[in-house]
N, C-alpha and C positions, 0 to 999 in steps of 0.2 A: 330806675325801674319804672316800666309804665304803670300808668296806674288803670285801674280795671274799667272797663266800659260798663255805664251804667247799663241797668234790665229796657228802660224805657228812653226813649227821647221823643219830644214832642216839638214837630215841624210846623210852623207860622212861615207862612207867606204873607209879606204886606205890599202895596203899593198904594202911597197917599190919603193913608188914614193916619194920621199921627195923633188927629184926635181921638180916636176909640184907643190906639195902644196904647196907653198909660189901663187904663181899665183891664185889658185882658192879658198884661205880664201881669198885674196884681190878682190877677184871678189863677195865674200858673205858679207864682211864687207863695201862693195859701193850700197848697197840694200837699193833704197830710203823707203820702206817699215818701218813702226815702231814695231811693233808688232810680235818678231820674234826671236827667238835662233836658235845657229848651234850648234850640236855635232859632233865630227869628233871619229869615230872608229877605231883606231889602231888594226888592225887586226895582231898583232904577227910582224910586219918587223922589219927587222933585218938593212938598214939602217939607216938613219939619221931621218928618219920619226917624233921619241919621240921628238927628240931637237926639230926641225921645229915647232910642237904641241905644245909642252910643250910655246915655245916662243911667238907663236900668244896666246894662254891663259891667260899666264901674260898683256899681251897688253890689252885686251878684254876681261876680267871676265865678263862681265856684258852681252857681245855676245859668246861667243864661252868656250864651255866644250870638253875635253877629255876623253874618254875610252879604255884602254886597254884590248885588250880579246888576249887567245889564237889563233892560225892558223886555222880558222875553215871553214872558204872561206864567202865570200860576203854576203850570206843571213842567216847565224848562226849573223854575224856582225850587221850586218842593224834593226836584232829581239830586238838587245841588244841596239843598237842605242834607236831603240822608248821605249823601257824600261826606258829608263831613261827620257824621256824627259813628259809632262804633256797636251801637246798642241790636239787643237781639230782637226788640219792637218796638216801630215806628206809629207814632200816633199825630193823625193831622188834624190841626182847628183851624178856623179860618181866623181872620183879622180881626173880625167883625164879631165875634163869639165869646163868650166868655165859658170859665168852667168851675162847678162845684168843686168846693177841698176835697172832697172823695170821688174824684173824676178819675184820672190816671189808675187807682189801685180798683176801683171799680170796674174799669174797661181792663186790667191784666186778671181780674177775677172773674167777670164772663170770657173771656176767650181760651183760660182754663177750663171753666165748668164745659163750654163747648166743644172745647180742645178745636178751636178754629185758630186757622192761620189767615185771615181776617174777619175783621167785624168794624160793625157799624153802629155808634151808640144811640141814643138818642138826640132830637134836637125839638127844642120849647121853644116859645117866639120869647124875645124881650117885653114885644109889647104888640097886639093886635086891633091899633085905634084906627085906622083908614082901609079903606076897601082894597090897597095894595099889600101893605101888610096882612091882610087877613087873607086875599087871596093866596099869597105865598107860602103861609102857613097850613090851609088846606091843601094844596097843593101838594104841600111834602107830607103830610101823613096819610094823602094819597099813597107814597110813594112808600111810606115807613111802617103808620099805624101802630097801634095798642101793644103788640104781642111778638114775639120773639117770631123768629121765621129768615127762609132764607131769600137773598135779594140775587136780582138779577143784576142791579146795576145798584151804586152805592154813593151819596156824596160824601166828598173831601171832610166836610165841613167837619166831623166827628168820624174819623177812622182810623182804628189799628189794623198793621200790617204785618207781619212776619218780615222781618228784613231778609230772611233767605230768599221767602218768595217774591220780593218787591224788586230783588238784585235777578234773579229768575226768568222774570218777565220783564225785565226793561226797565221799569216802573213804569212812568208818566212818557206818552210820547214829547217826543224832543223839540216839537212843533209849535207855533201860537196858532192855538184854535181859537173859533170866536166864540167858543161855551166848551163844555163838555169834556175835559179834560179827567174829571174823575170817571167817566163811564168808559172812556178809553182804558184808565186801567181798570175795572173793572171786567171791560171785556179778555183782558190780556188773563186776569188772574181764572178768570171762566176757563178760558181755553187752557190753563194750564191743568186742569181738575180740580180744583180749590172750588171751595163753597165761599161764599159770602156773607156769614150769621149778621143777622138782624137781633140789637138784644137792648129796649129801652131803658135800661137801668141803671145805665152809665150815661146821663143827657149833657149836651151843653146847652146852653144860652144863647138865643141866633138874634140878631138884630137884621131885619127885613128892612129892605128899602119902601121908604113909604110913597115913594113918587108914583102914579102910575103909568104913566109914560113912558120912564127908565125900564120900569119892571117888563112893559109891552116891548120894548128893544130889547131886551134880555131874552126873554119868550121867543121874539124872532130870531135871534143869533143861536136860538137853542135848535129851532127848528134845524137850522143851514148846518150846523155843524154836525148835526145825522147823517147829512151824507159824507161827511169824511169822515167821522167814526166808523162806515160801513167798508170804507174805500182802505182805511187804515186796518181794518182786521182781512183785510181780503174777501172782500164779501159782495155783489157786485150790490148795487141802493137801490138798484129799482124795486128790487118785492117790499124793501125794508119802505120803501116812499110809497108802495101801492095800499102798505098797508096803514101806515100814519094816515096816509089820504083817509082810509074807510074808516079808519077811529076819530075824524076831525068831521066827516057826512053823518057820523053815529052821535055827535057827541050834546047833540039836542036832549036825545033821551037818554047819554046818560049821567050828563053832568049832575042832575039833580041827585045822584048818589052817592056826590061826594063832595058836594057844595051846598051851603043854605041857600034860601032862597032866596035871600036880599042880592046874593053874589050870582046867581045863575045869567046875565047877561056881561058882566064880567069874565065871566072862564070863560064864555059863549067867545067871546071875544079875544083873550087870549089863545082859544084854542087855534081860532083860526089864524092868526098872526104865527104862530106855531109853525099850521098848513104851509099857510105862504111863503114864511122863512127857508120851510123842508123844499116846496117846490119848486122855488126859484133857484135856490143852489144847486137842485139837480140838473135845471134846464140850464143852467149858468155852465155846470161843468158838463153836460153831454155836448153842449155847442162848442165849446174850449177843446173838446176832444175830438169832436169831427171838423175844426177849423184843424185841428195840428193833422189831423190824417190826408185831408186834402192838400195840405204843403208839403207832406210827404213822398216825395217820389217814388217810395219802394212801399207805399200803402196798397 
């Protein structure tokens, strides 16, 4: 007899943190919740990550499964994640995250109160001691904020998904992008008519990168992978880059609405790292496409 597929499963993607995961299986295996598996996806790391996995698995066969896949970045990972698993919703945390014991029933009790077929919980910082960290963090309640609402775009880091709709839409393109893989599906589940609830009551724990030079490379690979977000939903990038452009020339007067003040030459600065990222990719890939049309004989 098979036995019944749990209501929830929660998908981990790691690559070469072996350090934080002992902390956030202890943080999934405190889940007052009954009804529920984790699979954790080894994404290819090369340290200690297998042992670590390998060791919570033996402990908790009955909670926690492993998969190894090749280096293929986060969202090839996270496809192969819900592959294996049976459950009617899929909830994704990062590596790097941890989650309260009433995480899981919490996020299946707003997506009922909402009756959404996704959502997106909250996310706290660990800790907001460097002006990278703290950028990051405003940054995302730029994005999130106080108050239930719906999003246009959603990250991975805290998200349930309807497994009908995740199977639906594709999930996650199949691709390695150099950022942005959860706004790809985000776009996928927009265009299918799906809303995307915003609902803070269900947070996790995010640990920020406190480097800021890491975080300004992240910034710019966020920028560049806007235009293949745009190129991937069919869209052409130019208006979507014309208009990054005017919110990166605007953003003098309006960062201070959403940064303090110690940080306003900060974002000043990310934003345009952002600029640069977005507009080099695009001139990267218009050149790439009128080199191939010029070698084209039938162009």
């Amino acid at each position: 007899m098979n036995k019944r597929a749990p209501a929830a499963a929660v998908i981990v993607c790691t690559w070469n943190r072996a350090s934080l995961l002992s902390e956030n299986i202890a943080s999934i295996l405190r889940q007052d919740a009954d009804d529920w598996e984790a699979v954790y996806v080894n994404d290819g790391s090369t340290d200690n990550t297998a042992a670590v996995l390998a060791e919570a698995v033996a402990d908790h066969p009955d909670r926690i499964r492993c998969i190894t896949t090749e280096n293929r970045g986060p969202g090839p990972a996270r496809n192969r994640g819900v592959q294996a698993v049976r459950a009617d919703y899929i909830l994704f945390l990062d590596d790097d995250a941890t989650a309260p014991p009433g995480w899981i029933r919490g996020m299946l009790a707003a997506r009922e109160r909402r009756q959404a077929r996704a959502l997106c919980g909250g996310i706290l910082p660990h800790r907001i001691e460097t002006p990278a960290e703290r950028y990051l963090h405003y940054r995302m309640q730029t994005t999130l904020g106080p108050r239930p609402k719906i999003l246009r775009g959603a990250p991975a880091g805290n998200l349930l998904v309807e497994r009908a709709l995740f199977e639906a839409v594709g999930g996650f393109p199949e691709l390695r992008l150099p950022a942005g893989e959860d706004w790809a599906l985000s776009q996928r589940i927009r265009a299918a008519g799906a809303r995307i609830h915003y609902d803070p009551a269900a947070p996790v724990v995010h640990r920020y990168d406190r480097d800021l030079e890491r975080v300004r490379a992240v910034v710019r690979r966020m920028g560049a992978a806007g235009v293949d977000l745009q190129r991937l939903a069919g869209r052409p990038p130019a208006p979507y880059v014309a208009l990054s452009t005017l919110r990166s020339i605007a953003a003098p007067a309006t960062i201070p609405l959403h940064y303090p003040p110690d940080l306003y030459l900060t974002a000043l600065r990310m934003e345009w790292a952002f600029a640069r990222g977005r507009l080099a990719a695009y001139f990267a890939a218009s050149a790439g496409a009128d080199a191939s049309d010029a070698s084209d004989p039938n162009a």
